[in-house]
PyMOL CGO cylinders between C-alpha atoms (Angstrom):
from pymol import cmd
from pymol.cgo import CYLINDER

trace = [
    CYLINDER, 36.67, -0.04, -72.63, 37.72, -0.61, -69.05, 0.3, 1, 1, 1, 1, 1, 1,
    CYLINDER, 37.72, -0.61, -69.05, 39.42, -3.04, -66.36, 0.3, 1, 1, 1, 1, 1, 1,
    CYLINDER, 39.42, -3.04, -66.36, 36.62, -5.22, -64.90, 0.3, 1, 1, 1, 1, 1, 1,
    CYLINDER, 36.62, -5.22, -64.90, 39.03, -6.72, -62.18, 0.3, 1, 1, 1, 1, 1, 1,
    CYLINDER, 39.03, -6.72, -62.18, 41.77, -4.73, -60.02, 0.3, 1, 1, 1, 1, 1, 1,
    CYLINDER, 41.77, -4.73, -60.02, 43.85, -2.98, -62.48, 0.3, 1, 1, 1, 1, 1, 1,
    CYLINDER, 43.85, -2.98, -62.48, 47.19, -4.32, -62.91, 0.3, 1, 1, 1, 1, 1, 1,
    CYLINDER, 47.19, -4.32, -62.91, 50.63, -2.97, -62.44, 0.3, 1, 1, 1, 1, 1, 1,
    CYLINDER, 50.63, -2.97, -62.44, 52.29, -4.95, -65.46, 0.3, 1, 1, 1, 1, 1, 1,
    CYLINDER, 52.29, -4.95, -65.46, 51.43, -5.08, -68.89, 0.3, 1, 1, 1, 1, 1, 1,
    CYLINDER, 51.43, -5.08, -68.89, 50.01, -7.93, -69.80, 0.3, 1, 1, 1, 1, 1, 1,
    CYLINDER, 50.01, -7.93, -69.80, 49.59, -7.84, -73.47, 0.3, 1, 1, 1, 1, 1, 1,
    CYLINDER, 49.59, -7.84, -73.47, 53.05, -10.01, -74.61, 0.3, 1, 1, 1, 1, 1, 1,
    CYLINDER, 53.05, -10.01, -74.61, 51.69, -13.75, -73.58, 0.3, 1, 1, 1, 1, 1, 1,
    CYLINDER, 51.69, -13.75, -73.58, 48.07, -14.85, -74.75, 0.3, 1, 1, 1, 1, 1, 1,
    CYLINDER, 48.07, -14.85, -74.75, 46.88, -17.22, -72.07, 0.3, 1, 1, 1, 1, 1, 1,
    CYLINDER, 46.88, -17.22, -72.07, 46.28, -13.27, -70.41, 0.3, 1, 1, 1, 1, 1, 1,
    CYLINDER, 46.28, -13.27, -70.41, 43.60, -12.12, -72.42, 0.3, 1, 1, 1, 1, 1, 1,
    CYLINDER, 43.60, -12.12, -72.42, 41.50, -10.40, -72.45, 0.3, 1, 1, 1, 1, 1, 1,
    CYLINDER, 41.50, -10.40, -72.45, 44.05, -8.27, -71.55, 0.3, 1, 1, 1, 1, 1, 1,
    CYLINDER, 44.05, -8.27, -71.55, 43.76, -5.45, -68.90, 0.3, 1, 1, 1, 1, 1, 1,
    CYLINDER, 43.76, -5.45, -68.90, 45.31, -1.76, -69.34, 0.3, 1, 1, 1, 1, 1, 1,
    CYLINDER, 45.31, -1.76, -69.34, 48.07, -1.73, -66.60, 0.3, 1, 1, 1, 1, 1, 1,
    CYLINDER, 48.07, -1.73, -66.60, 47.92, 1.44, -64.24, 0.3, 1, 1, 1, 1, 1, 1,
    CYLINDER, 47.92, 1.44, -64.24, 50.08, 3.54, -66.07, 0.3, 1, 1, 1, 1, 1, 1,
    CYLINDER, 50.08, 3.54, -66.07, 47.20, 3.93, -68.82, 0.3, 1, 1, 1, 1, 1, 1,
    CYLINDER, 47.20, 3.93, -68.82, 43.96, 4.11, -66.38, 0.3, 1, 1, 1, 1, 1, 1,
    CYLINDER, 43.96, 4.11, -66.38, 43.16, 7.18, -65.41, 0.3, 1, 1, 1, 1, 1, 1,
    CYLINDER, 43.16, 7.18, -65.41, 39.57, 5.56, -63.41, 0.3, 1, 1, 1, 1, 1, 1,
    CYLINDER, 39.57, 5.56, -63.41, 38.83, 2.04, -62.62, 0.3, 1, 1, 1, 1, 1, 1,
    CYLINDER, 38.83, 2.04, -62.62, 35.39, 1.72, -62.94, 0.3, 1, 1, 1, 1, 1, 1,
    CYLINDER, 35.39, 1.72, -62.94, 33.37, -0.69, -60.83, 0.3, 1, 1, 1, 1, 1, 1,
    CYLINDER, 33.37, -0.69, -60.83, 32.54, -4.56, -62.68, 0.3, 1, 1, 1, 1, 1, 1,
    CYLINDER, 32.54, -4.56, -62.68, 28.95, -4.12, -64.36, 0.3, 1, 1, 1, 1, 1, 1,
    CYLINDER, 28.95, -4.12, -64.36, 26.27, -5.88, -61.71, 0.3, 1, 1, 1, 1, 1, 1,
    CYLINDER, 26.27, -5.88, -61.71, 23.07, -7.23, -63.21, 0.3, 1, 1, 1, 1, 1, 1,
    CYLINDER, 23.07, -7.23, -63.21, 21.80, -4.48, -62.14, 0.3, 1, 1, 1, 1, 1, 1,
    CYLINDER, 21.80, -4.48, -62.14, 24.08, -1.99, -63.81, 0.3, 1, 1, 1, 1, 1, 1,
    CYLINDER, 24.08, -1.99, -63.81, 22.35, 0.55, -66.46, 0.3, 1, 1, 1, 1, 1, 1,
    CYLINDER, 22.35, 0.55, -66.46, 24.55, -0.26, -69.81, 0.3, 1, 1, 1, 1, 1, 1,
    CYLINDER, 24.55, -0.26, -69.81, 23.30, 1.61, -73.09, 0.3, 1, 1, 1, 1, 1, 1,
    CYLINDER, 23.30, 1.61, -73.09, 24.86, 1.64, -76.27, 0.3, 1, 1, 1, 1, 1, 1,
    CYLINDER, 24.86, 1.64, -76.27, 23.75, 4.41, -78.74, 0.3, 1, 1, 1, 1, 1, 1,
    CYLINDER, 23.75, 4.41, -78.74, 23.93, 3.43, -82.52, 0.3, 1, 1, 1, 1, 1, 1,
    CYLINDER, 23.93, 3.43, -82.52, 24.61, 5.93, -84.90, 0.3, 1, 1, 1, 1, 1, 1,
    CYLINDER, 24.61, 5.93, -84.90, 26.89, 7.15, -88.10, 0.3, 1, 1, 1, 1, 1, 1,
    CYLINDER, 26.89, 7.15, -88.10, 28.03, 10.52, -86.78, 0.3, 1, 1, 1, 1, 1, 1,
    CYLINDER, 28.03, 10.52, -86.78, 31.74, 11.06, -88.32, 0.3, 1, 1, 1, 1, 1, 1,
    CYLINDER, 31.74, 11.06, -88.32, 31.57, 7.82, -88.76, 0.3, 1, 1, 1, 1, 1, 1,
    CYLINDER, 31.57, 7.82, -88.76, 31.10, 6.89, -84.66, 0.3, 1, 1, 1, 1, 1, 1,
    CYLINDER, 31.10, 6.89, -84.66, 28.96, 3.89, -84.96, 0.3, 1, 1, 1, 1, 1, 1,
    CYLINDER, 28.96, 3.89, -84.96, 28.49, 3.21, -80.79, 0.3, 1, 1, 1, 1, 1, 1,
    CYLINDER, 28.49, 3.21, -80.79, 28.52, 5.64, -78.17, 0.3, 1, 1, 1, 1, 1, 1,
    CYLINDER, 28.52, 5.64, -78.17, 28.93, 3.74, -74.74, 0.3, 1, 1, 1, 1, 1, 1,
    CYLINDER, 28.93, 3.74, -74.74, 27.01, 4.88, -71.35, 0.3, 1, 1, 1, 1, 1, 1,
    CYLINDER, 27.01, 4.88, -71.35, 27.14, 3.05, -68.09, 0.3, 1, 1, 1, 1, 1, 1,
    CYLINDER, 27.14, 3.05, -68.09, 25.02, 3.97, -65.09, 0.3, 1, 1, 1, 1, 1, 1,
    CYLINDER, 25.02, 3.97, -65.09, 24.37, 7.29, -67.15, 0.3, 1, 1, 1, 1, 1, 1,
    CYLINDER, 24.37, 7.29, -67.15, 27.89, 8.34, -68.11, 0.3, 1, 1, 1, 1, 1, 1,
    CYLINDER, 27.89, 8.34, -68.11, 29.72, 8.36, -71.73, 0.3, 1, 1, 1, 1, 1, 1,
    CYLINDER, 29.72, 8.36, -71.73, 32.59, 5.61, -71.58, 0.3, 1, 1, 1, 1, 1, 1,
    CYLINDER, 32.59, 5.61, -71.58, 33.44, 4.80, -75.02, 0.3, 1, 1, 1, 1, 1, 1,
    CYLINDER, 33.44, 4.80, -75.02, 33.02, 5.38, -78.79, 0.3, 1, 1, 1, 1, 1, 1,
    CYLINDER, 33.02, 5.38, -78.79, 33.77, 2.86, -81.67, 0.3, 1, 1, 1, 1, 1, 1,
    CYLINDER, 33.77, 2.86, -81.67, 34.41, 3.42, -84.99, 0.3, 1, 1, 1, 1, 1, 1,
    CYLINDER, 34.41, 3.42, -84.99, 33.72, 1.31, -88.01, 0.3, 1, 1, 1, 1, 1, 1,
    CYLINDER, 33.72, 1.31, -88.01, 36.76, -0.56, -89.58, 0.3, 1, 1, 1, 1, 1, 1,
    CYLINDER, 36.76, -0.56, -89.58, 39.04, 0.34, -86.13, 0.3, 1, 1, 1, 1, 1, 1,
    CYLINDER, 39.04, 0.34, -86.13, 40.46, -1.95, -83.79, 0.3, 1, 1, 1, 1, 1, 1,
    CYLINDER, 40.46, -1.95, -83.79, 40.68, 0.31, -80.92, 0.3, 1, 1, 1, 1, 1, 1,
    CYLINDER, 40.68, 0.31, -80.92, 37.90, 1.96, -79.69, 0.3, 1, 1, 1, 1, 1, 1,
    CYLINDER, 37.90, 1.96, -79.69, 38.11, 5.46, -77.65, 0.3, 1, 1, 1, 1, 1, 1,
    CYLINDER, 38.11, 5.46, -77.65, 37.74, 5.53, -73.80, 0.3, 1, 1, 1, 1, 1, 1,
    CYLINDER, 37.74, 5.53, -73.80, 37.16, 7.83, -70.77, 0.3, 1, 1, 1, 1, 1, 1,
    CYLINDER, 37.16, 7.83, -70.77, 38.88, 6.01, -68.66, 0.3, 1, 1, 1, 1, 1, 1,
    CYLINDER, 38.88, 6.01, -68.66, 42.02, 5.69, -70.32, 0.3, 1, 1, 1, 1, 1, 1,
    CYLINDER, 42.02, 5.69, -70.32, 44.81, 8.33, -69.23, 0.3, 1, 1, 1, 1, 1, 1,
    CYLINDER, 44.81, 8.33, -69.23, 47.08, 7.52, -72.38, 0.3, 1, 1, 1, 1, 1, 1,
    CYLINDER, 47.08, 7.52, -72.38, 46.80, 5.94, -75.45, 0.3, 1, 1, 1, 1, 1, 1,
    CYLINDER, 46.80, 5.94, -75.45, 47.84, 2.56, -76.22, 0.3, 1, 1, 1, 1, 1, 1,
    CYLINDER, 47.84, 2.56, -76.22, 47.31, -0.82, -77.39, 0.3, 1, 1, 1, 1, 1, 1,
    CYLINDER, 47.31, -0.82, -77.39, 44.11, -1.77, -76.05, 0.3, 1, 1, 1, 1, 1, 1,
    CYLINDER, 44.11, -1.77, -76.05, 42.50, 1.50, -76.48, 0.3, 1, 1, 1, 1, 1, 1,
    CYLINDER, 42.50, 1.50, -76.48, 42.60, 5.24, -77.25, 0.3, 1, 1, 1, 1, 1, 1,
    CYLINDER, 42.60, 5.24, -77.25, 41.85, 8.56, -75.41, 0.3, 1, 1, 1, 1, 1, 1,
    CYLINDER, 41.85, 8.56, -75.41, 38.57, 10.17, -75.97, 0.3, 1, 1, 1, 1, 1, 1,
]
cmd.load_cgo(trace, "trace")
């Protein structure tokens, strides 16, 4: 859905011991802030087109998943790729 640590300039994605992997800058359009404890995170269930969670946190939409995808869809992402898709 997002980077939770400094967003990297490499892809990481070829070696294991990395996950779980971060999008490298090239595909971040917005590095969001890590979650605090205090952090407002709600998750929306539905079956709308087949969108099973809609993703807020502190109040904004950040991702959807789908049922029987891999990849999710996220804001925050500027292009698609392995770890997620645009939304």
């Amino acid at each position: 859905m997002y980077n939770s640590v400094q967003t990297s300039e490499e892809r990481e994605w070829h070696t294991k011991e990395n996950l779980p992997f971060l999008n490298p800058v090239e595909f971040v359009r917005e590095n969001f802030e890590p979650f605090r404890e205090d952090t407002l995170v709600e998750v929306n269930w539905c079956e709308d087109n087949g969108i099973v969670a809609s993703i807020h946190v502190a109040g904004q939409l950040i991702a959807k998943l789908r049922v029987g995808t891999f990849l999710g869809w996220s804001k925050v992402v500027s292009k698609e790729g392995p770890l997620a898709k645009l939304m």
